[in-house]
C-alpha positions as CSV (number, residue, x, y, z in Angstrom):
1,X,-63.6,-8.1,-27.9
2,X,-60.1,-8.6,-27.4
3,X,-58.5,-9.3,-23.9
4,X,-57.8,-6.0,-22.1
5,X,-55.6,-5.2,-19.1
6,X,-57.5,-3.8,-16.6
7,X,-55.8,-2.4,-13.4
8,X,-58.3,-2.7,-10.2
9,X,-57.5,-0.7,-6.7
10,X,-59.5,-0.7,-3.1
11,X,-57.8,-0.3,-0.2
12,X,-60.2,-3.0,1.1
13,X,-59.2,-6.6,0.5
14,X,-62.7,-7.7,0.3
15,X,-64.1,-5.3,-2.2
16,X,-60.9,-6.0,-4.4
17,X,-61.5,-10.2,-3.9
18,X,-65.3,-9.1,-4.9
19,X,-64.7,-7.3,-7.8
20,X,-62.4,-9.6,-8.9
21,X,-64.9,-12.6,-8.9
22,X,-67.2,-10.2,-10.9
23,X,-65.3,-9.5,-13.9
24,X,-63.8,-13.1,-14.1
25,X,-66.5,-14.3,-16.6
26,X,-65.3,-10.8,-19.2
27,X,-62.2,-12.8,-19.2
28,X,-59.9,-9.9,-19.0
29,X,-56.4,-9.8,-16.8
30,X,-57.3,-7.9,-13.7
31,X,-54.3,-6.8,-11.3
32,X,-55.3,-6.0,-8.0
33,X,-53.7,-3.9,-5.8
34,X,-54.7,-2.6,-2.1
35,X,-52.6,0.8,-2.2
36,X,-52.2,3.4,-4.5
37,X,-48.5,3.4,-4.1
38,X,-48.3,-0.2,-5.6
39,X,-51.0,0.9,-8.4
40,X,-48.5,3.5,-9.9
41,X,-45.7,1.2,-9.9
42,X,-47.5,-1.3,-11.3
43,X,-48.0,1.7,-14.3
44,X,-44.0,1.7,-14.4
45,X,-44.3,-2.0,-15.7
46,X,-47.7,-2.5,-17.6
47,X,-49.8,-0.8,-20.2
48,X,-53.1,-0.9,-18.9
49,X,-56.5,0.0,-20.8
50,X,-58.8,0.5,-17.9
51,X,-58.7,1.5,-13.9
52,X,-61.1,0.7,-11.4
53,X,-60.8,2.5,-8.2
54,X,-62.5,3.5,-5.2
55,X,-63.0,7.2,-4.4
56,X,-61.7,7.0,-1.1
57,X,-58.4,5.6,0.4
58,X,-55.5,6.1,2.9
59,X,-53.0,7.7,0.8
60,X,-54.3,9.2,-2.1
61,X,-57.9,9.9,-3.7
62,X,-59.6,7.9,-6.2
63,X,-59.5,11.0,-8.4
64,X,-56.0,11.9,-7.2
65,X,-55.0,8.4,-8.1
66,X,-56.7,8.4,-11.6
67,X,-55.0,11.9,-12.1
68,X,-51.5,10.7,-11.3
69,X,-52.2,7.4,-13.8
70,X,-53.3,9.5,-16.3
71,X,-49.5,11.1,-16.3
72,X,-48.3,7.7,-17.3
73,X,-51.0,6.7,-19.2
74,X,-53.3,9.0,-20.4
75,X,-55.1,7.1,-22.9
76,X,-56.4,4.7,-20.0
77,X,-60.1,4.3,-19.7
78,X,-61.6,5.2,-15.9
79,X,-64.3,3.8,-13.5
80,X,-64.3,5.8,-9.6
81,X,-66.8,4.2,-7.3
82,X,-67.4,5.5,-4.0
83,X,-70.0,4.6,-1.4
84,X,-69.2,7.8,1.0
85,X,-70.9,10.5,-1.9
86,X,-74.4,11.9,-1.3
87,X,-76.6,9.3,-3.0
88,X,-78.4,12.8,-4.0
89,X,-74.9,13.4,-6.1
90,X,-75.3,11.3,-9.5
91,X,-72.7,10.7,-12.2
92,X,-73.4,14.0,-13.9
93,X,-73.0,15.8,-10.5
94,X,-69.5,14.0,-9.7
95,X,-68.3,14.7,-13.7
96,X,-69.3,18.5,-13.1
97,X,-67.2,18.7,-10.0
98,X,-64.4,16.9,-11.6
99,X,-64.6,19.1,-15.1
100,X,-61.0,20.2,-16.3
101,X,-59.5,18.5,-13.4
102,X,-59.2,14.8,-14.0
103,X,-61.4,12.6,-16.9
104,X,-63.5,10.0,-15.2
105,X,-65.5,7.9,-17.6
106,X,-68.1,6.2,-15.0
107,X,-69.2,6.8,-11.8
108,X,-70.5,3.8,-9.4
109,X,-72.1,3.7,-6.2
110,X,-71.1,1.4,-3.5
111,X,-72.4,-1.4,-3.4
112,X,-71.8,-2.2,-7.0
113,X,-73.9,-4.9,-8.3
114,X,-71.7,-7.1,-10.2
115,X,-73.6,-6.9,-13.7
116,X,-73.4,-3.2,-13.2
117,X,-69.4,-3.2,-12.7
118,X,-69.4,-5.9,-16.0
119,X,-71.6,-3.9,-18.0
120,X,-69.7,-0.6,-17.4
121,X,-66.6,-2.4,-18.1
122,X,-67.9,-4.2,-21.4
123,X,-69.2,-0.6,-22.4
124,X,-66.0,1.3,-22.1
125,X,-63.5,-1.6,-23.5
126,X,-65.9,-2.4,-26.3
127,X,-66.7,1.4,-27.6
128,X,-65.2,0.8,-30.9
129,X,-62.9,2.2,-32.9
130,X,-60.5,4.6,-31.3
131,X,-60.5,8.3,-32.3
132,X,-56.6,8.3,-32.3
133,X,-56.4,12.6,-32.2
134,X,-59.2,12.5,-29.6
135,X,-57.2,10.1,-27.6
136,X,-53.3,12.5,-28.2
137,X,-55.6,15.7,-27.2
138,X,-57.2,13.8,-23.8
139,X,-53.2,12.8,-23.0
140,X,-52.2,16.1,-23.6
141,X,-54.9,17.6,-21.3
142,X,-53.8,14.9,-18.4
143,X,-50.5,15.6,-18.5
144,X,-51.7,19.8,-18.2
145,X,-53.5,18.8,-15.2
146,X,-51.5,19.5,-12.2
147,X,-51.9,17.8,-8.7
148,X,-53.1,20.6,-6.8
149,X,-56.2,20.2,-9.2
150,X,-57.0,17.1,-8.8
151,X,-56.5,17.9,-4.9
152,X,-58.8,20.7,-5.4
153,X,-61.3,17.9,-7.4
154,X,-60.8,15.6,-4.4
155,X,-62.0,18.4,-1.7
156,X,-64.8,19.8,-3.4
157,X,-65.9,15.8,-3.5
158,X,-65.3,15.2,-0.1
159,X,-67.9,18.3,0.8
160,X,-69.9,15.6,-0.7
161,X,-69.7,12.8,1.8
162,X,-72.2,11.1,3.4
163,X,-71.9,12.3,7.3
């Protein structure tokens, strides 16, 4: 498996420093960042093959977030974890809610164990050959994808949350 850029976002310096420790021994570049804000301009400056980010955060949505990523980068691969969802909700659940809003590959629940996080990431940067007009149809799809949908994918989550 070849090295792969992989872009990493939690708006909690410990979780970031965590996950970073984990996927050290994949041997991948990981750039970290603690905002969403610096994640997008870090898209401005790098090509990167997979995002990791937390569903919830100060200025954006994870799902927001992926959505607006997506725009620059739509053939990037996605993993939105999130500690705050029903644990009743699984993956399924949370890809049903998100459906022709915003593509989200996996689905973790805080806490992550670390061979989970490496073994979803292994899974999705190791899935073989690359279906080249599947890929030009999912970036045509993000870019139709509008931020009041992804808002509206971010709300219906949030009726979700643990209270």
């Amino acid at each position: 498996m070849k090295m792969s850029e992989i872009l990493l976002v939690d708006d909690e310096k410990n979780i970031v420093s965590q996950w970073r420790q984990a996927l050290r021994p994949l041997g991948h570049h990981v750039s970290a960042f603690l905002s969403a804000a610096e994640a997008l301009a870090a898209c401005d400056e790098q090509q990167f093959d997979l995002v990791i980010v937390d569903f919830l955060m100060p200025e954006m949505t994870g799902v927001e977030l992926i959505n607006a990523i997506r725009k620059k980068i739509p053939t990037i691969r996605s993993i939105l974890i999130s500690g705050k969802l029903d644990k009743k909700m699984d993956e399924n659940a949370v890809k049903s809610v998100m459906q022709d809003r915003v593509d989200v590959d996996v689905y973790l629940k805080k806490p992550v164990e670390n061979e989970d996080l490496r073994s979803a990431v292994t899974a999705l940067l190791s899935s073989g050959e690359v279906d080249w007009v599947d890929w030009a149809e999912k970036g045509k799809a993000a870019r139709r994808t509008t931020d009041r949908a992804a808002k509206e994918a971010s709300a219906d989550l949030k009726k979700h949350l643990k209270k």
